[in-house]
C-alpha positions as CSV (number, residue, x, y, z in Angstrom):
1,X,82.1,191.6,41.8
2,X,81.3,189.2,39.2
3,X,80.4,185.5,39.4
4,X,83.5,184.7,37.3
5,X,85.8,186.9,39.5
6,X,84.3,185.0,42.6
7,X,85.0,181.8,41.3
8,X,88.6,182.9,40.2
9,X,89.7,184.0,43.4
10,X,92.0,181.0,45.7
11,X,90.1,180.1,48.1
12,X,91.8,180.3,52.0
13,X,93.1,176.8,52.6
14,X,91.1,174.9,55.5
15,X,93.1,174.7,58.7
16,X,94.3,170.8,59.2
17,X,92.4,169.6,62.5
18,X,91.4,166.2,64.1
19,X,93.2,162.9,62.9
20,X,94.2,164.5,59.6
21,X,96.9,166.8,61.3
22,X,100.0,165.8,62.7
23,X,99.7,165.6,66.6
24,X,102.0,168.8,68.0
25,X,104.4,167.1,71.3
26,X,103.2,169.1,74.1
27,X,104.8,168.8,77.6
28,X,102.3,168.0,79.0
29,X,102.0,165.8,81.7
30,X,100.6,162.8,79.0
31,X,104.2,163.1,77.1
32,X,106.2,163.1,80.0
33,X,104.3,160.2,81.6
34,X,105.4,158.6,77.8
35,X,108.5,159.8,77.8
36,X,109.7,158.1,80.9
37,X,108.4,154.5,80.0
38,X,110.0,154.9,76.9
39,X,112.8,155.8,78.4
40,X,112.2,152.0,80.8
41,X,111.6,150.5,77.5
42,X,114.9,151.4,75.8
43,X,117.4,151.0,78.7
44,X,116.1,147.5,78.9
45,X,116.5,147.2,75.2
46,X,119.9,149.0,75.4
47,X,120.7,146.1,78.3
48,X,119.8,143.1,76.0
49,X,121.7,144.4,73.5
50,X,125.1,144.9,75.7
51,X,124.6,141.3,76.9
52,X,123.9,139.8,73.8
53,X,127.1,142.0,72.5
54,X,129.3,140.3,75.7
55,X,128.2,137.1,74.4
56,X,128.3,137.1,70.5
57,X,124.5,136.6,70.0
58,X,124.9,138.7,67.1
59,X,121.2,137.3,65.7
60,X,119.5,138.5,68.8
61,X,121.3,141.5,69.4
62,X,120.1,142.0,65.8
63,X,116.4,141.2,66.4
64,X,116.5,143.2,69.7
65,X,117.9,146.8,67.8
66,X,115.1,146.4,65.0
67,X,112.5,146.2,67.5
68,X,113.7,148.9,69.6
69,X,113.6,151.2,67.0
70,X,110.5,149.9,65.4
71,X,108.9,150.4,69.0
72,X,110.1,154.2,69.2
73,X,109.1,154.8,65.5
74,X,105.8,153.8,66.5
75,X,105.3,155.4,69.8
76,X,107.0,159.0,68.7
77,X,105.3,159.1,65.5
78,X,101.8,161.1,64.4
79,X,101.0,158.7,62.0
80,X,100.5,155.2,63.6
81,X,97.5,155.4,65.7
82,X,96.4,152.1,65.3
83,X,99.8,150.5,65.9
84,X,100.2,152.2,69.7
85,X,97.8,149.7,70.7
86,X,98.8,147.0,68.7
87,X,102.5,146.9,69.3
88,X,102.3,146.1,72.9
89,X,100.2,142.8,71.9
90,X,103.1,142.1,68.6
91,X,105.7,142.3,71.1
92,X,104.6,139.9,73.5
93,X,103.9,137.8,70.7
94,X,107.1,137.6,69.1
95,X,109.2,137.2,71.8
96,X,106.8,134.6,74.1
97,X,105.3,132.9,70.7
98,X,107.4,133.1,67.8
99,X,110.8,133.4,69.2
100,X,109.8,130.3,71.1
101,X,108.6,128.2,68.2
102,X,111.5,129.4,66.3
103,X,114.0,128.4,68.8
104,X,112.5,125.6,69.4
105,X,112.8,124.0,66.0
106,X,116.7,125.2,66.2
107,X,117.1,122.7,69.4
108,X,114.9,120.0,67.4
109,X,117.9,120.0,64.7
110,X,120.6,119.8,66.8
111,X,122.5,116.8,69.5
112,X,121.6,119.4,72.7
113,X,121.5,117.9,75.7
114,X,123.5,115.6,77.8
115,X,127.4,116.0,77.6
116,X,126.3,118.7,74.8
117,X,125.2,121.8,76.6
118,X,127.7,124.5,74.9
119,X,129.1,125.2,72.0
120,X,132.8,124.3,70.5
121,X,134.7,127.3,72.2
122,X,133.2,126.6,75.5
123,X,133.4,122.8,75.2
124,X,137.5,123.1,74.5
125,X,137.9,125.9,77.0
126,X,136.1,123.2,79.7
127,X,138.3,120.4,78.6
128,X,141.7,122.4,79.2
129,X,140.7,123.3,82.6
130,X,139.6,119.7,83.4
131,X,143.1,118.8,81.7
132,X,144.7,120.8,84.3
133,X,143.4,119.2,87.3
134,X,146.6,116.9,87.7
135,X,148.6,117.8,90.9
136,X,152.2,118.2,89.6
137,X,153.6,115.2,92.6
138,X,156.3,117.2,95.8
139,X,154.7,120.4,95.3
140,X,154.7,122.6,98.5
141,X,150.8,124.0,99.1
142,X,150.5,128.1,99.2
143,X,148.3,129.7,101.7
144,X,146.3,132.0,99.3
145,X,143.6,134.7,98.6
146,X,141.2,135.1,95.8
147,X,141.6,138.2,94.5
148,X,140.0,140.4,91.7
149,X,140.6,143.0,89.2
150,X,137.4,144.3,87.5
151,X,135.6,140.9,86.2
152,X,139.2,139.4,86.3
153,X,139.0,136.1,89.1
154,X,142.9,135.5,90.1
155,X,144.8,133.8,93.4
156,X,147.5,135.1,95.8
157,X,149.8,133.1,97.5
158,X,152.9,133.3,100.6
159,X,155.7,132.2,99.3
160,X,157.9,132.5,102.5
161,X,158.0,136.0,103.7
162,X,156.7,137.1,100.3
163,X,153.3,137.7,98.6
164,X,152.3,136.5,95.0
165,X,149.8,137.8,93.0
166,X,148.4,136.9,89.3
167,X,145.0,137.3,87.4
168,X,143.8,133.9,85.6
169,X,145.6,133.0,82.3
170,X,148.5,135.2,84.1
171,X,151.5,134.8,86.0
172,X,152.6,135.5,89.5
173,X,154.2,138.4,90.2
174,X,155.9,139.7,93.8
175,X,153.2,142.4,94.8
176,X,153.1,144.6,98.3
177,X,150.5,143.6,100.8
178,X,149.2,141.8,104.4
179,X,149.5,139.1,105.5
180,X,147.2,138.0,108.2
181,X,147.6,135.7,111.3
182,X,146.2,132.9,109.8
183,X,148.8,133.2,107.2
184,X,146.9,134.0,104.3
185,X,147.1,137.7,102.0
186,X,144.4,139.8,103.4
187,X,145.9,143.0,101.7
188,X,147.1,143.2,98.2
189,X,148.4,146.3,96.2
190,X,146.4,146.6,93.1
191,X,143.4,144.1,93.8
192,X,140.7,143.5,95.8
193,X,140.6,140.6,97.8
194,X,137.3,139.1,98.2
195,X,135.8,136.1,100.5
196,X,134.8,132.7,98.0
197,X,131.6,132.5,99.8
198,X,130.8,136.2,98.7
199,X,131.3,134.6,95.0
200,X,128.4,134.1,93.0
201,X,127.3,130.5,91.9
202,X,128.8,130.9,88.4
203,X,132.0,133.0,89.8
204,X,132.1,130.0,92.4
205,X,132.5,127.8,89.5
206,X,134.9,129.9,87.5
207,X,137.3,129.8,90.3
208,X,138.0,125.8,90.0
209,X,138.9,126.7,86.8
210,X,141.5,129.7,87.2
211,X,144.7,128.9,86.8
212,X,148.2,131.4,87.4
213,X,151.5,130.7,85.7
214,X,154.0,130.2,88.1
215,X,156.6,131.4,85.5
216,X,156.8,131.9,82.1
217,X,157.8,128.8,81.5
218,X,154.4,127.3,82.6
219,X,154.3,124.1,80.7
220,X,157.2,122.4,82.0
221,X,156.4,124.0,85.8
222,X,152.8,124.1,86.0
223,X,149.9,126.6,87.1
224,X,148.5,127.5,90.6
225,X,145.0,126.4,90.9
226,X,142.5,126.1,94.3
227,X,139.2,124.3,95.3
228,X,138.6,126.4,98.5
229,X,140.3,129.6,97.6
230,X,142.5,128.9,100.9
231,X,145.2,126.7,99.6
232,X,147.0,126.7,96.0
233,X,148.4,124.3,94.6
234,X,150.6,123.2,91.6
235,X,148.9,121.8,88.7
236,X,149.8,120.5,85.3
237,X,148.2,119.6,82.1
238,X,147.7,116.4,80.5
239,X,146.5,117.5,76.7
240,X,147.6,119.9,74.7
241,X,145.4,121.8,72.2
242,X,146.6,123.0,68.9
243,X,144.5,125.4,67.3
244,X,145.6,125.0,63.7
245,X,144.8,121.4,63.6
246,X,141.9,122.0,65.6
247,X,143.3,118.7,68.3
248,X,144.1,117.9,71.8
249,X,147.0,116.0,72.4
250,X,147.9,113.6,75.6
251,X,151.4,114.8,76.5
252,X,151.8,111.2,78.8
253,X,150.9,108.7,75.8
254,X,150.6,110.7,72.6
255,X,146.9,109.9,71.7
256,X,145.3,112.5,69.6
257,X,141.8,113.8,70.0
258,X,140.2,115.5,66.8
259,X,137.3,117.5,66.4
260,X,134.2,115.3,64.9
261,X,131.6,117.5,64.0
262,X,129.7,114.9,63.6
263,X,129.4,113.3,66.9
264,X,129.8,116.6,68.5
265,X,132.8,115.2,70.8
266,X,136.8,115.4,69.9
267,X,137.5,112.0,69.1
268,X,140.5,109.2,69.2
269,X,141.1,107.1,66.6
270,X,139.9,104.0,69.0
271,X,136.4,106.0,69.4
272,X,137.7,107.5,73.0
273,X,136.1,110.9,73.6
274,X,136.3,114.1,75.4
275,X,133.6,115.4,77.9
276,X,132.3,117.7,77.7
277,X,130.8,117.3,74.3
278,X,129.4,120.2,72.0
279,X,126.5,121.4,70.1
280,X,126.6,120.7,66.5
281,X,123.4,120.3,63.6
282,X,122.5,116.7,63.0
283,X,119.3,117.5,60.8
284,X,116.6,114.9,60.5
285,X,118.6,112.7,63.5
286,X,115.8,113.7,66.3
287,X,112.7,113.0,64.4
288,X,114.5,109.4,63.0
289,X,115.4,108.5,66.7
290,X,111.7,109.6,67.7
291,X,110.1,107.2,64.8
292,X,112.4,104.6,64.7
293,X,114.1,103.9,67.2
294,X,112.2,101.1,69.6
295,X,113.2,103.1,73.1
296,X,110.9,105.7,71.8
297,X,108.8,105.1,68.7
298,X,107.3,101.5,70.8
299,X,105.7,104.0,73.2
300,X,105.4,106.9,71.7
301,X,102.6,104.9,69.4
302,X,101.0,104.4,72.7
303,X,101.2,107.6,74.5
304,X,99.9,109.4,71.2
305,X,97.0,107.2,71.3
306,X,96.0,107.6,74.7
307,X,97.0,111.5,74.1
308,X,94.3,111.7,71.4
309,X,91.6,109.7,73.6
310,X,92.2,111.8,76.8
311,X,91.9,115.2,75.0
312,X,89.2,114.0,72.9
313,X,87.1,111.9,75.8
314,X,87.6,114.9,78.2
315,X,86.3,117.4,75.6
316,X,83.2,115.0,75.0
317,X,82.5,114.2,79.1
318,X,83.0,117.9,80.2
319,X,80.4,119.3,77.5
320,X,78.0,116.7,78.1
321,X,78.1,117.4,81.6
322,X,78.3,120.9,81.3
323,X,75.5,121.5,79.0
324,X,73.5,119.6,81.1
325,X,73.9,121.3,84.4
326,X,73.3,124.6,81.8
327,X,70.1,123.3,80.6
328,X,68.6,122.0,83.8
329,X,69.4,125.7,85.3
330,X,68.0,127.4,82.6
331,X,64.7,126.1,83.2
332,X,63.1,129.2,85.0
333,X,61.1,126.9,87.1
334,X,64.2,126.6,89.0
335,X,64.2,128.0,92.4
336,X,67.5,129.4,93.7
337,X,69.5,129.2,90.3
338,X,71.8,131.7,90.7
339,X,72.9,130.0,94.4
340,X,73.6,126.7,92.1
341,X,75.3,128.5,89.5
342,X,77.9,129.4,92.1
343,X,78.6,126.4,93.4
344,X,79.0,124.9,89.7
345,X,82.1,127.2,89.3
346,X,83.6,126.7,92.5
347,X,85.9,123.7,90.9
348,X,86.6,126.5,88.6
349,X,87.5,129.1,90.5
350,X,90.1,126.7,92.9
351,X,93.9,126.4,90.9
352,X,93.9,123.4,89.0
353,X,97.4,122.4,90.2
354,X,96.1,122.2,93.5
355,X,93.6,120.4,92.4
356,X,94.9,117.3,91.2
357,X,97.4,117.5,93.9
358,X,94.5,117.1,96.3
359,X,93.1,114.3,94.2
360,X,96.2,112.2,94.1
361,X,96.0,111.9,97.8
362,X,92.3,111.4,98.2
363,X,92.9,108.8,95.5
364,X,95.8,107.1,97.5
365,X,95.6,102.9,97.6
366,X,96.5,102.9,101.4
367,X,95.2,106.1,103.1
368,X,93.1,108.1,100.5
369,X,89.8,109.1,101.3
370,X,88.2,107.0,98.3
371,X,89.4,104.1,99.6
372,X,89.4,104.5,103.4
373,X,86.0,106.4,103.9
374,X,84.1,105.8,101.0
375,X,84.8,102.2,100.9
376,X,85.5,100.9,103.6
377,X,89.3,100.2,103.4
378,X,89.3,99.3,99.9
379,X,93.1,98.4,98.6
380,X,91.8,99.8,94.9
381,X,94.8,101.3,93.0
382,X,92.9,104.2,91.3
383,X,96.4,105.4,90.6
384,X,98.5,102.2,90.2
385,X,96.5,100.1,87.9
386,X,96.8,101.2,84.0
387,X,93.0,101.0,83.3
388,X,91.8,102.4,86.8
389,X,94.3,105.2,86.5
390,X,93.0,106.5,83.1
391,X,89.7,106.6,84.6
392,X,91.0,108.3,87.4
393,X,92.2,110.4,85.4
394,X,89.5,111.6,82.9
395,X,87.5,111.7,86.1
396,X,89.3,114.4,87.7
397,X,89.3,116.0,84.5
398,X,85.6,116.1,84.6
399,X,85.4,117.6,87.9
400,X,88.1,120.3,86.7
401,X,86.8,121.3,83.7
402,X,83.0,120.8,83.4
403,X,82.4,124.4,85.3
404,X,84.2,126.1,82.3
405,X,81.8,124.2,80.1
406,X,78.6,124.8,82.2
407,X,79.6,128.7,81.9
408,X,80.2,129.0,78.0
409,X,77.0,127.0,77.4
410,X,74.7,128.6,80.0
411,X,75.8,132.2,78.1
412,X,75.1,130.4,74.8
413,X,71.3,129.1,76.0
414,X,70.8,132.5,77.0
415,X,71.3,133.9,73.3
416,X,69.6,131.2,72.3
417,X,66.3,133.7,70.7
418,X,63.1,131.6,72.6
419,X,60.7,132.0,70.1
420,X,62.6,129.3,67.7
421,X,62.1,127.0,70.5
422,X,58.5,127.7,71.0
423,X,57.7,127.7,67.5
424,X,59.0,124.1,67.9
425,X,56.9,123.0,70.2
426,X,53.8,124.6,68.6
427,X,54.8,122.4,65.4
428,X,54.6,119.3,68.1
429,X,57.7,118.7,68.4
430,X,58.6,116.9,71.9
431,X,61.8,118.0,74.0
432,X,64.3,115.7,72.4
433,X,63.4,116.8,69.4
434,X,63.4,120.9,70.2
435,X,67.2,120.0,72.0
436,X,68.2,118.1,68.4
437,X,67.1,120.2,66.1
438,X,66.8,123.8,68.0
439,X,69.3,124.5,71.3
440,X,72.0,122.0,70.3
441,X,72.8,123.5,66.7
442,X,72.2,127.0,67.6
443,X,74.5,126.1,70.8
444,X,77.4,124.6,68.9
445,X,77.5,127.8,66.6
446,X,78.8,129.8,69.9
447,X,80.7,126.9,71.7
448,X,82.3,125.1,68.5
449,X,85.7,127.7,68.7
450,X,85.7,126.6,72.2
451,X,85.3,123.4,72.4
452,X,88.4,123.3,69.7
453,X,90.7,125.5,71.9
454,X,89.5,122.8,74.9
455,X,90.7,120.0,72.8
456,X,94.2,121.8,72.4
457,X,94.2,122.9,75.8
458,X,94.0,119.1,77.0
459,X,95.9,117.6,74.8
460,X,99.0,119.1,76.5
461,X,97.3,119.3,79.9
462,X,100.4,118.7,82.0
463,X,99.6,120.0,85.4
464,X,97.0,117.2,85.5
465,X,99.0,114.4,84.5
466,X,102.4,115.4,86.2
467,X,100.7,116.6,89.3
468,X,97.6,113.6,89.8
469,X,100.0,111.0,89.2
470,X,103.0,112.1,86.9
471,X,101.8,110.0,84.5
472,X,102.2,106.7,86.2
473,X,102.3,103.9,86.5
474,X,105.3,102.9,84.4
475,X,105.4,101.1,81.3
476,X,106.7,97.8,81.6
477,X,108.0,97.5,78.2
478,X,109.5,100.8,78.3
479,X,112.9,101.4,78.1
480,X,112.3,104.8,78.7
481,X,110.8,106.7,81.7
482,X,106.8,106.4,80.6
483,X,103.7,105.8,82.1
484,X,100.4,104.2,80.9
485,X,98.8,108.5,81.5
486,X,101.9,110.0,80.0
487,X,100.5,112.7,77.2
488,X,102.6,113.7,74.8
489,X,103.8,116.5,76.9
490,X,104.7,115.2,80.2
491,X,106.8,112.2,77.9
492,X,108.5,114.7,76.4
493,X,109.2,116.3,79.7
494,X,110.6,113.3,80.9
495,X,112.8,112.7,78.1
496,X,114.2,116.1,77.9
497,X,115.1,115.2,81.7
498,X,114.3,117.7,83.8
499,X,112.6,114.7,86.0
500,X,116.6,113.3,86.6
501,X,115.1,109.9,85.5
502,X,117.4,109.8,82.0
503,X,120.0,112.3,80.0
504,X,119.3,115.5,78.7
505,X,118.5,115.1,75.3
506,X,116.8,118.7,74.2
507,X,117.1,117.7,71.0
508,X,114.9,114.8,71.0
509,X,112.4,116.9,73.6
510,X,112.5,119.9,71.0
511,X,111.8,117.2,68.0
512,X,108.8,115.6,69.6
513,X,107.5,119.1,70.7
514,X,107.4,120.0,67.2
515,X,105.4,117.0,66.0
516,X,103.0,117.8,68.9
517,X,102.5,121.8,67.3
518,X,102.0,120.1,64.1
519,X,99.4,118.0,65.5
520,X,97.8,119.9,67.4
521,X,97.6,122.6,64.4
522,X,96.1,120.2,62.1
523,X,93.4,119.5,64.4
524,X,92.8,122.5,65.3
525,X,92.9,123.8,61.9
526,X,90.6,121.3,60.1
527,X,88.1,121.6,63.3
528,X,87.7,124.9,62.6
529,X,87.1,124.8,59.0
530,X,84.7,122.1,59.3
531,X,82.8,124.4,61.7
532,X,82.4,126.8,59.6
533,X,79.6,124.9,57.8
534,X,77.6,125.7,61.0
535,X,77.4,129.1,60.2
536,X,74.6,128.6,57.6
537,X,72.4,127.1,60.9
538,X,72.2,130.5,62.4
């Protein structure tokens, strides 16, 4: 055979192995152990998507389909290797991270909050029950059962010898059934009678709210309504709502409520309003309020000051103190270092809620161990007096956080090549000089990324503040509920009021949240940019 013939002939194509070819799905016991969290994975995506169907979240019922498939593409595909171990991480991400900045700066632009929980539907549907809350006057009162029908909450009632039974927006109708000896339906043909205390909180709720037609002619006779589920009675409404013009309407004096998009609230023409109230977009409002108006921009000034000094001071002190304790360890001279080492990270090691909890009482005017041990019955208020209490606490900020510090920088020191520093001290250079000009710039190099995250870190350290002293004491100039060692976070925690000290107002919580990000960003942002110019040191 020639060379030519050789060289002509196809050559046998080369079998596809290793990451080139496409995986083949065995049964083995690696796709079936896949196969069934998958299978976890996608009925609880499957169950998102039914609730937020039953609600009319179209958006995240949306969001939650895409990355269901997205999440089966990539786990029941050859060719996304890389993306197996990624997606876990995206997830998480996107739904603890993004979602919650996202949603976040939807709150900041609307009037959420106080009297302005729902939306429109819910907020009219709320106001015709509460209309209907009237007792209609020389009404008999039933003896009556709750009963149900699926989801369906409805009431039966004796009337005489005979047994009543309707499903909420409904009307009674004569149904077969028991009655018991204490007079009230225990049996009925159709539904299933069920105890109120079995009722869940929200069902609890619903059932103030239910209300059967006594006839068809329910406007000019009334509804059955109960508190108890034991008794009925006969209630009427006061307003009417017309759905065209988008208006309630007080049958006993004729005023007329309209819809104010605006204000969020269905209005009179004298400024007389409807609760509840509902959500609506007021743009810009929440950041305006936060800046201008003097309840919150007179101490948020102050509280963003003291913000930027606490995170800032606490960053300095704990380093300091840190890389000390790292140095003087590091010296091999030491005898017993790696006993002392432990104890340095015990602080660490104990929760930090617990913590400052313990230091608020050992920091107590009148029975705290400071005071009462240390000195002698002292009446210092470490916690009472504005200037003593931020010293109290960046103190216990110290003691929480210098352990981390003595940690990064004692693993730092240890990279730290010894031959620079002895090279240093050949050239006659004393130890000031070696720590200036040797350890500290080759230690900033490794502990400059973390001394940035420790800056964002405290800078919305709430356990501290809310647990040591929750941020006390009070500004007397405030109108609002702030202390002199409020943060930015635990203020806006207040003012969202989830303390019960003032109204809900999400909206202004969401706004103020949003300046912190963008703070904190910056910061974070330009600090680590900056840093980069240490690079050429190493």
């Amino acid at each position: 055979m020639t060379e030519t013939s050789i060289a002509t002939q196809p050559r046998p194509k080369k079998k596809r192995t290793g990451i080139d070819a496409p995986p083949a799905h065995s049964w083995g016991p690696g796709f079936i152990v896949k196969l069934v969290l998958m299978a976890f994975v996608n009925a609880a995506g499957i169950y998102i998507i039914v609730q937020a169907w039953n609600k009319d979240s179209w958006v995240l019922m949306g969001l939650m389909a895409l990355m269901l498939l997205f999440i089966d593409w990539v786990y029941f595909s050859g060719r996304t290797l890389a993306l197996k171990y990624l997606t876990p991480g995206l997830a998480f991400l996107a739904v603890f991270q993004a979602f919650v900045i996202v949603y976040t700066g939807y709150i900041a632009f609307t009037n959420y909050g106080f009297q302005h929980m729902v939306d429109k539907s819910a907020a009219t549907s709320s106001i015709m029950v509460k209309s209907s809350t009237h007792r209609v006057p020389d009404t008999p009162q039933y003896p009556s059962a709750v009963i149900r029908d699926g989801d369906e909450l409805g009431l039966a009632i004796v009337d005489g010898e005979e047994i009543l039974a309707g499903l909420d927006g409904g009307v009674v109708e004569p149904v077969d059934g028991t009655i018991g000896d204490n007079g009230r339906p225990t049996e009925v043909k159709g539904y299933e009678v069920v105890n109120p205390n079995t009722l869940s909180s929200a069902e609890q709720r619903a059932l103030t709210g239910v209300r059967v037609g006594l006839s068809e002619d329910e406007d000019s006779v009334g509804s059955l309504g109960t508190t108890t589920g034991a008794s009925s009675f006969v209630f009427t409404s006061q307003l009417t709502y017309d759905e065209d013009a988008d208006t309630f309407t007080n049958s006993s004096d004729g005023t007329v409520y309209a819809a104010n998009d605006d204000t969020g609230f269905y209005e009179s023409e004298d400024g007389d309003r409807l609760v509840p109230g509902y959500r609506v977009g007021v743009g810009l409002k929440n950041f305006a309020e936060g800046f201008s108006d003097a309840r919150y921009a007179q101490p948020f000034v102050k509280v963003l000051a003291w913000t930027v000094a606490f995170a800032f001071l606490s960053v300095i002190t704990t380093f300091l103190l840190g890389m000390i304790l790292a140095m003087t360890m590091d010296d091999e001279r030491m005898k017993g270092r790696k006993v002392y080492r432990t104890i340095m990270l015990l602080p660490y090691a104990f929760p930090s809620f617990m913590t400052a909890f313990l230091f608020a009482g050992m920091l107590n005017t009148k029975y705290g161990f400071f005071n009462q041990v240390l000195l002698g019955g002292a009446q210092i208020g470490w916690l009472t007096d504005p200037t003593l209490a931020k010293l109290s606490v960046l103190g216990v900020n110290l003691w929480m956080g210098f352990p981390y510090m003595f940690l990064i920088c004692t693993g730092a020191l240890q990279s730290i090549p010894h031959d620079l520093i002895e090279a240093a001290k050949v050239d006659g250079a004393s130890a000031f000089q070696v720590w200036r000009s040797v350890t500290l710039p080759q230690l900033m190099i490794a502990v400059t990324p973390l001394l940035i995250a420790s800056f964002a870190f405290n800078f919305n350290n709430f356990n501290l503040i809310y647990m040591l002293n929750s941020g006390g004491p009070a500004m007397a100039d405030a109108s609002v509920p702030v202390g002199h060692t409020d943060i930015l976070i635990s203020m806006v925690y207040k003012i969202a009021g989830l303390t019960g000290e003032a109204a809900a107002n999400y909206g202004l919580a969401s706004a103020l949240s949003l300046v912190i990000f963008i703070i904190v960003g910056t910061v974070s942002l330009i600090s680590f940019k900056k840093s980069n110019s240490l690079e050429g040191l190493n």
